[in-house]
C-alpha positions in Angstrom: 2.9 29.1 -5.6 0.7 30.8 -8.1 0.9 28.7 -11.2 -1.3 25.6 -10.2 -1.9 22.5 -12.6 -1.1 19.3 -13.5 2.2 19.1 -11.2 0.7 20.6 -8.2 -0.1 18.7 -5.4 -4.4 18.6 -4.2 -6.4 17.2 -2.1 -9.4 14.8 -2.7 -12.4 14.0 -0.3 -14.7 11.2 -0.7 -17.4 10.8 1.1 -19.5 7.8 1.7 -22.5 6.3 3.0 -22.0 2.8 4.1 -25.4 0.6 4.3 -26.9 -0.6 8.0 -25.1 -3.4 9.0 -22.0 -3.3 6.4 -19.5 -1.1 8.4 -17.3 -3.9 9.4 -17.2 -5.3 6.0 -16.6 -1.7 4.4 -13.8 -1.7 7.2 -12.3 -4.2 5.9 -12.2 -3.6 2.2 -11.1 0.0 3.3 -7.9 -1.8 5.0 -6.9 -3.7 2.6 -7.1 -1.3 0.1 -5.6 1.4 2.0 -2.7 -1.3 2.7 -2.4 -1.7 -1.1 -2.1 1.9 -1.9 0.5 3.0 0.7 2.9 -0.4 -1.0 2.6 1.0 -4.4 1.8 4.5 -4.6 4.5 6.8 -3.7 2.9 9.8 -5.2 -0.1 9.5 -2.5 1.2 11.8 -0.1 -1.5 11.0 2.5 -4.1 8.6 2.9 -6.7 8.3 5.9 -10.2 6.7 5.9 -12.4 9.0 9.0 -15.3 8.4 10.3 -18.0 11.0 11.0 -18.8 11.4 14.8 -21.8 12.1 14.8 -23.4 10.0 12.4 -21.4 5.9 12.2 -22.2 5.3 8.5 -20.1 8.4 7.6 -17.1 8.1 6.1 -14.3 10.3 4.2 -11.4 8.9 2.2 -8.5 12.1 2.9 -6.5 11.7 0.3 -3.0 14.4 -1.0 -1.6 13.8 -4.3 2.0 14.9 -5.4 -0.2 15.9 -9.0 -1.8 14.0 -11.5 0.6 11.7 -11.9 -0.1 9.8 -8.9 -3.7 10.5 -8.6 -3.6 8.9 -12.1 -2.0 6.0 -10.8 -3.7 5.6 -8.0 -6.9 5.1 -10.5 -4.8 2.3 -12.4 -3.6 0.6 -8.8 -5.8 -2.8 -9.1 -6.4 -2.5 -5.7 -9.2 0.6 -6.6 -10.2 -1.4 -9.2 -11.4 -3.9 -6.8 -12.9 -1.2 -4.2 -14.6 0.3 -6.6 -16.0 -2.9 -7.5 -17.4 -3.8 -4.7 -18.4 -0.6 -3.0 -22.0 -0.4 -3.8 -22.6 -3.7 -2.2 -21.6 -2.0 1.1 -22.2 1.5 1.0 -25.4 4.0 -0.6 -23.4 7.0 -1.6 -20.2 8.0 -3.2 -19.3 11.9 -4.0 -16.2 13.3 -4.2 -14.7 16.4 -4.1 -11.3 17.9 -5.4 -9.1 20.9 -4.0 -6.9 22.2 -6.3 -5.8 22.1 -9.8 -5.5 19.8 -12.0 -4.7 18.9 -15.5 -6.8 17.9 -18.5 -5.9 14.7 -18.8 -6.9 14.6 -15.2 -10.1 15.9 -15.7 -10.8 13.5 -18.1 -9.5 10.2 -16.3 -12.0 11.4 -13.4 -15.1 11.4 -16.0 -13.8 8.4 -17.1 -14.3 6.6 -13.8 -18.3 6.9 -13.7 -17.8 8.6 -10.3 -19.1 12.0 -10.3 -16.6 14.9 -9.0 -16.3 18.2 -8.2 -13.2 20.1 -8.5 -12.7 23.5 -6.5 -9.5 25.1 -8.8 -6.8 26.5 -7.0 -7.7 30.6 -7.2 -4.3 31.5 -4.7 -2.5 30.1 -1.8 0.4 27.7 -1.6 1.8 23.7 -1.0 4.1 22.9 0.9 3.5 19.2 0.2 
């Protein structure tokens, strides 16, 4: 595949802090909301919330899009709506970071959020998802 974009699939890590004391909360508003995204999402081609081993308050969302599509509706899925929401009483820090290509309109959505990310574009290489 050398023509990435806006129909190509990529991968998005976020990585979070979550506050002393708040891991079994963030635990459970990460279930639920993974629960919501695998019943609505289709284009969300894999979805896994890991925690670091060396350090318990660590946390990374794994997350492969089918393209922007679904990475756009993943954004409009209530269900992030309400994460998103209620993250920062549960967690410090929030970064994400994109790898792959996407579109303008992707680009955009992702400013639009208030969440600050940092997409690595696609140089060479191929999907097979």
């Amino acid at each position: 595949m050398t023509n990435f974009g806006a129909d190509t699939p990529f991968i998005l890590l976020a990585k979070i802090t979550v506050k002393e004391n708040k891991v079994s909360e963030y635990l459970e508003l990460a279930d639920k909301t993974d629960k919501a995204v695998k019943a609505v999402e289709p284009g969300m081609l894999h979805h896994t919330f890991d925690q670091d081993p060396e350090n318990p308050l660590n946390f990374v969302w794994s997350e492969a899009y089918k393209n922007d599509d679904a990475f756009i509706a993943h954004l409009a899925n209530p269900a992030i709506g309400e994460y998103l929401k209620e993250h920062p009483k549960l967690a410090d820090d929030f970064t994400v970071e994109v790898y792959g290509t996407v579109g303008d309109k992707c680009l955009e959505v992702m400013k639009g959020t208030g969440v600050s990310f940092k997409v690595f574009q696609s140089k060479l290489g191929y999907s097979r998802l």
